[in-house]
C-alpha positions in Angstrom: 5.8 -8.4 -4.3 8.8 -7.8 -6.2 12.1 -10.0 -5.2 14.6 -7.7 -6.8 17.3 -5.6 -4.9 16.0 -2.6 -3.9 18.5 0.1 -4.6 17.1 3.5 -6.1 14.5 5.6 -5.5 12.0 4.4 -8.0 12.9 0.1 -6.6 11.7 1.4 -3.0 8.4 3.2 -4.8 7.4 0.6 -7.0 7.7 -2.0 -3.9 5.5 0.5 -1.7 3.3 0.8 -4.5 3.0 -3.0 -4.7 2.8 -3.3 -1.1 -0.7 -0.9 -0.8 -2.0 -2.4 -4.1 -1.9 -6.0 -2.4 -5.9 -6.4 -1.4 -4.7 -7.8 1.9 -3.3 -4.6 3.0 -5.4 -2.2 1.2 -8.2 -3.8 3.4 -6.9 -1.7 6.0 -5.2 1.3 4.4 -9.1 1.8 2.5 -11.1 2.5 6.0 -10.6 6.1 5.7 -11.0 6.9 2.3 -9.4 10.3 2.3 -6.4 8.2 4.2 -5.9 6.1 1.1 -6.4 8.8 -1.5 -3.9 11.1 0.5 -1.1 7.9 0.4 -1.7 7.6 -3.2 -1.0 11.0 -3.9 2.0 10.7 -1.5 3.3 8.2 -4.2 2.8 10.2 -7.3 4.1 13.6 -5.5 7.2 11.7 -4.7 8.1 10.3 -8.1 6.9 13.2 -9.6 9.2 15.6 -7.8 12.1 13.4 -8.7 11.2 13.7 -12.3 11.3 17.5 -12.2 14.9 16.9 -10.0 16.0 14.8 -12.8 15.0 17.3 -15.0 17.4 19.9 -13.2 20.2 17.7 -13.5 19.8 16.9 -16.8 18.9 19.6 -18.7 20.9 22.3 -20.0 21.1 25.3 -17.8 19.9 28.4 -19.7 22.9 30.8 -19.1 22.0 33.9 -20.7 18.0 33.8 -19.9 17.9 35.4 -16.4 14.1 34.5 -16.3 14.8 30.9 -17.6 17.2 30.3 -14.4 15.0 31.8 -12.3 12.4 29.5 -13.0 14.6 26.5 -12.8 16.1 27.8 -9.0 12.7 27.9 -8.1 11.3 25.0 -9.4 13.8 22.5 -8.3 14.0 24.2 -4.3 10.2 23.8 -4.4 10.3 19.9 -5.3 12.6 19.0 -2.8 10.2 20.6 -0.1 7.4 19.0 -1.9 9.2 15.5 -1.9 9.8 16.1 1.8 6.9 16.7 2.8 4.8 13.9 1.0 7.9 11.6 2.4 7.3 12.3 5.4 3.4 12.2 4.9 3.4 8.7 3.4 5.8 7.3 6.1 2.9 8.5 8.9 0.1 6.6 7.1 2.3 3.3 6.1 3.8 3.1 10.1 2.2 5.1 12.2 4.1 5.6 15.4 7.6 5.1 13.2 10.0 8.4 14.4 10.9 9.8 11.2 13.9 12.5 12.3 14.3 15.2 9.8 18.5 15.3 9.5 20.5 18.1 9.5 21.1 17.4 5.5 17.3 18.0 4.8 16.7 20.5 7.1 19.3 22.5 4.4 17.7 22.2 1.8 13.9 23.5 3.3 16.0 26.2 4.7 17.5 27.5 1.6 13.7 27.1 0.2 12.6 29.0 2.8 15.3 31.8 2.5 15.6 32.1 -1.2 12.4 31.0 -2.8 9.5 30.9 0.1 9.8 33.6 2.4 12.4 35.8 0.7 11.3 38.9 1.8 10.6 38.8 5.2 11.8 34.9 6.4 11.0 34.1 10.9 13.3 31.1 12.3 14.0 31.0 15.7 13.2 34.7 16.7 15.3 35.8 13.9 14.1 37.7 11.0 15.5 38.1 7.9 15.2 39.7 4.5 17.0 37.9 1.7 17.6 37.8 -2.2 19.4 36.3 -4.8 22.2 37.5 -6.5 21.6 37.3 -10.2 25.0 37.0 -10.9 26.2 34.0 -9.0 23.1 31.4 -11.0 24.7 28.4 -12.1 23.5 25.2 -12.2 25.4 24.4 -9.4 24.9 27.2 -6.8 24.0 30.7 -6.2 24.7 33.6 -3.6 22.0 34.4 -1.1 22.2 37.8 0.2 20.7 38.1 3.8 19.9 40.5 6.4 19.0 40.2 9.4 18.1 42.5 12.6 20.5 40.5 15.1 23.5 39.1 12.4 23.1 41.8 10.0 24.8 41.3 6.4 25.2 37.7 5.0 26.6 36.4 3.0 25.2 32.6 2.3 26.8 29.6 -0.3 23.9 27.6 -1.9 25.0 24.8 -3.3 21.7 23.5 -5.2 23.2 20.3 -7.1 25.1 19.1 -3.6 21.7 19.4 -1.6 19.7 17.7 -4.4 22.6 14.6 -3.9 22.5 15.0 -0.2 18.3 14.8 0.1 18.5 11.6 -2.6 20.6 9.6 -0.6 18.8 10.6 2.3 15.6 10.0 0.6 16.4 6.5 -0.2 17.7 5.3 3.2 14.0 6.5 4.5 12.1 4.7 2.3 14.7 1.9 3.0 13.8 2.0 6.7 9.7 2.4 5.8 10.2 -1.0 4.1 12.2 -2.9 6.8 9.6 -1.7 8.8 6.3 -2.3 6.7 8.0 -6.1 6.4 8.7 -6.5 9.7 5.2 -5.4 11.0 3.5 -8.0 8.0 5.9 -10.7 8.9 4.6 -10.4 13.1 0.9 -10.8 11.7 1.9 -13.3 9.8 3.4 -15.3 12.4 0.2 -15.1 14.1 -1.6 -16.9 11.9 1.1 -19.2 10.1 -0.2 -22.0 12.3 -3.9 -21.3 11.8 -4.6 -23.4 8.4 -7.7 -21.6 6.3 -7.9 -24.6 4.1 -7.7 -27.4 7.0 -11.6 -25.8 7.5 -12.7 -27.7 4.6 -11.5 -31.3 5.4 -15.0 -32.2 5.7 -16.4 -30.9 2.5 -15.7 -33.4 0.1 -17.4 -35.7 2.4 -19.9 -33.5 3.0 -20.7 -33.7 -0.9 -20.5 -37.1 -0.8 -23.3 -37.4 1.2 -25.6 -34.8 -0.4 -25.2 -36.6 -3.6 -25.9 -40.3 -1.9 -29.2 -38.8 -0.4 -29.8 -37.0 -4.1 -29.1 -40.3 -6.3 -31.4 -42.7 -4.1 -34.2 -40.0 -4.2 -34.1 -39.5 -0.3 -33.6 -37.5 2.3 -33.5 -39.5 5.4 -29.1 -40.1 4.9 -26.8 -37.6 5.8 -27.4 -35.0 3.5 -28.6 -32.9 5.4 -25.8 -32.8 8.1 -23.7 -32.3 4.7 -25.5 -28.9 4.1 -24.9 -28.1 8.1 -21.6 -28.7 7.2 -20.9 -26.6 3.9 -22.9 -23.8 6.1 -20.9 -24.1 9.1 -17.5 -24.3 7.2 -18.4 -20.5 5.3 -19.1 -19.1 8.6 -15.7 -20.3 10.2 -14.3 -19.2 6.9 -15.6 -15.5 7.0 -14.5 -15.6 11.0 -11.1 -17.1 9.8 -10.4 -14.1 7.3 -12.2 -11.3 10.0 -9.1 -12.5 12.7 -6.9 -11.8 10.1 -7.8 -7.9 9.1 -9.9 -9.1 5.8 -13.7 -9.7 4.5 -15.0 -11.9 1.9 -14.9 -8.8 0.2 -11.1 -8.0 0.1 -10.1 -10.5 -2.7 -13.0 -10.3 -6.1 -12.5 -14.1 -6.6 -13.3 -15.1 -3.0 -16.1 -12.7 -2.9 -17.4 -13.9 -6.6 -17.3 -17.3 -5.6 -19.1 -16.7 -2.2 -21.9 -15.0 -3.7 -22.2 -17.8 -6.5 -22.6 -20.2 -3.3 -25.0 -18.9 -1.4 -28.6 -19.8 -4.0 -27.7 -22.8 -4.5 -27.1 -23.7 -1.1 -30.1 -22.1 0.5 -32.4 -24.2 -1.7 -30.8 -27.2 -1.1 -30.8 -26.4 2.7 -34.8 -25.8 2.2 -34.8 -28.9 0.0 -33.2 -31.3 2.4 -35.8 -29.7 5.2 -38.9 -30.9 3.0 -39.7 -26.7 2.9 -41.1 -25.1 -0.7 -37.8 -24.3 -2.7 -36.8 -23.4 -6.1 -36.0 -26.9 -6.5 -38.6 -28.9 -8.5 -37.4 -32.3 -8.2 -34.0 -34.5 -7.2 -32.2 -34.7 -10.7 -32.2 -30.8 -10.3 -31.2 -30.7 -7.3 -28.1 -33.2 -8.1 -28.1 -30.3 -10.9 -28.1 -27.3 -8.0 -25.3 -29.6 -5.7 -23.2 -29.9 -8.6 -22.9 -26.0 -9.1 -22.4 -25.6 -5.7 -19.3 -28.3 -5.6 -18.0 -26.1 -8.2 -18.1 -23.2 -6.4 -16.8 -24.7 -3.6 -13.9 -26.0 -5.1 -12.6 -22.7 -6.0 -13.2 -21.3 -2.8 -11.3 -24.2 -1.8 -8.4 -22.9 -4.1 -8.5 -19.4 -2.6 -8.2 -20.8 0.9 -4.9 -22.6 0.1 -3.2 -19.7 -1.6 -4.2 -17.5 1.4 -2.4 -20.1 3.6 0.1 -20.5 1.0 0.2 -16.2 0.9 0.9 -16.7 5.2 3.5 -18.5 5.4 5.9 -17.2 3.1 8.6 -15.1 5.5 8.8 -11.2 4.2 12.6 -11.2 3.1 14.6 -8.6 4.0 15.3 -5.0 2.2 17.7 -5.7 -0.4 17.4 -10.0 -0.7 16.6 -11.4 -3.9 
């Protein structure tokens, strides 16, 4: 994951995004599917509202075109609901139990939504109802008028200042998704410390030796050495492997190169297995079996590879929000 500061809207995002993408967490966010899919569209709601906010900002406001600023009030109010609520959304699937308070600042801007754009004509909020419109001639870019009624306050008179809320739910936007991250880290840092100590790769100290006396048996054309303790071996080091990953949340099948290379292993070192047992194999004869063991080295080697970077992957610390 990225290193940079994180600062905006779209730093946090993208390190979110990297963060579910990483096959070590999407392990666990992919056991409900519906789950994942629902976070993923959490992400694209999210920066897609904050296009169509940018949008607001940025584009010139169409001052004689009553329809045109309609369209623009309405659309900009409904994207900082929309952004709320996937917000909020996404932050329940990435730390589930985290207290996500809605502050008073945000809570402004779903109630001007609610007033002006999504229940304008007949709007409930704590026992009170209201009835409540825009008045044409206060649109700006900046803010309108909303005209209210209601049966207990009676006539209202209510300032909407649209640019200052769109500020007020960005900033607040951003220190959410900084605490999501601080906490995402700080729950992957506590597994990781679990395991720091627990070497993947210190499972295959005995594999090269292993090999070594699989291909001593091979070259002198017997099998009354050690070979076959070295296929025991190579079998009982995959299983403690598979374990190993299981403890930590993962399969073989969370990373494509480990579960490539554990697939590749597995012919070759059944028929050596039934070779070294004297049983009917798809092994003709010794100098293809040297042939078979060689592939399987191979294969082992990488899988070798994938167990140091997974240790390697464990024991670096997750830095903290804003550290290059």
């Amino acid at each position: 994951m990225s290193k940079e500061k994180l600062k905006t809207l779209n730093d946090f995002m993208r390190w979110i995004r990297d963060y579910a993408s990483n096959p070590r967490h999407q392990e666990r966010l992919f056991t409900d599917r519906f789950v994942w899919h629902q976070l993923c569209a959490t992400f694209d709601a999210i920066g897609d509202t904050d296009l169509a906010i940018d949008a607001y900002l940025n584009g010139e406001f169409p001052d004689h075109n009553p329809g045109e600023q309609y369209l623009r009030v309405y659309g900009v109010l409904q994207a900082l609901l929309v952004q709320q609520d996937s917000l909020g959304q996404m932050t329940a699937i990435l730390c589930p139990g985290m207290l996500l308070g809605l502050p008073d600042v945000l809570k402004d801007v779903r109630d001007a939504r609610h007033a002006s754009i999504g229940h304008p004509t007949r709007m409930q909020s704590k026992g009170n109802v209201s009835s409540n419109f825009i008045n044409r001639s206060t649109m700006s870019k900046d803010s309108f008028q909303l005209l209210s009624f209601s049966k207990t306050d009676g006539d209202l008179f209510n300032h909407v200042p649209v640019v200052k809320l769109i500020e007020q739910q960005r900033a607040e936007v951003v220190r959410i998704l900084s605490e999501v991250v601080t906490e995402v880290k700080q729950k992957d840092e506590e597994h990781k410390s679990v395991f720091r100590g627990k070497s993947v790769y210190a499972r295959f100290h005995l594999v090269l030796y292993a090999f070594e006396k699989i291909f001593e048996d091979l070259h002198r054309n017997t099998i009354v050495g050690m070979g076959k303790w070295g296929i025991g071996e190579l079998k009982s080091v995959l299983d403690d492997f598979k374990n190993m990953l299981i403890e930590r949340g993962l399969s073989i099948e969370t990373y494509d190169d480990i579960k490539y290379h554990y697939k590749q292993i597995q012919h070759p070192l059944t028929e050596l297995e039934k070779f070294f047992a004297g049983e009917p194999s798809a092994i003709p004869s010794y100098e293809a079996a040297i042939v078979y063991a060689d592939a399987l080295q191979g294969y082992f080697s990488e899988l070798m590879k994938n167990a140091q970077w997974i240790d390697e992957e464990y024991q670096q610390k997750s830095s903290a929000v804003g550290s290059t």
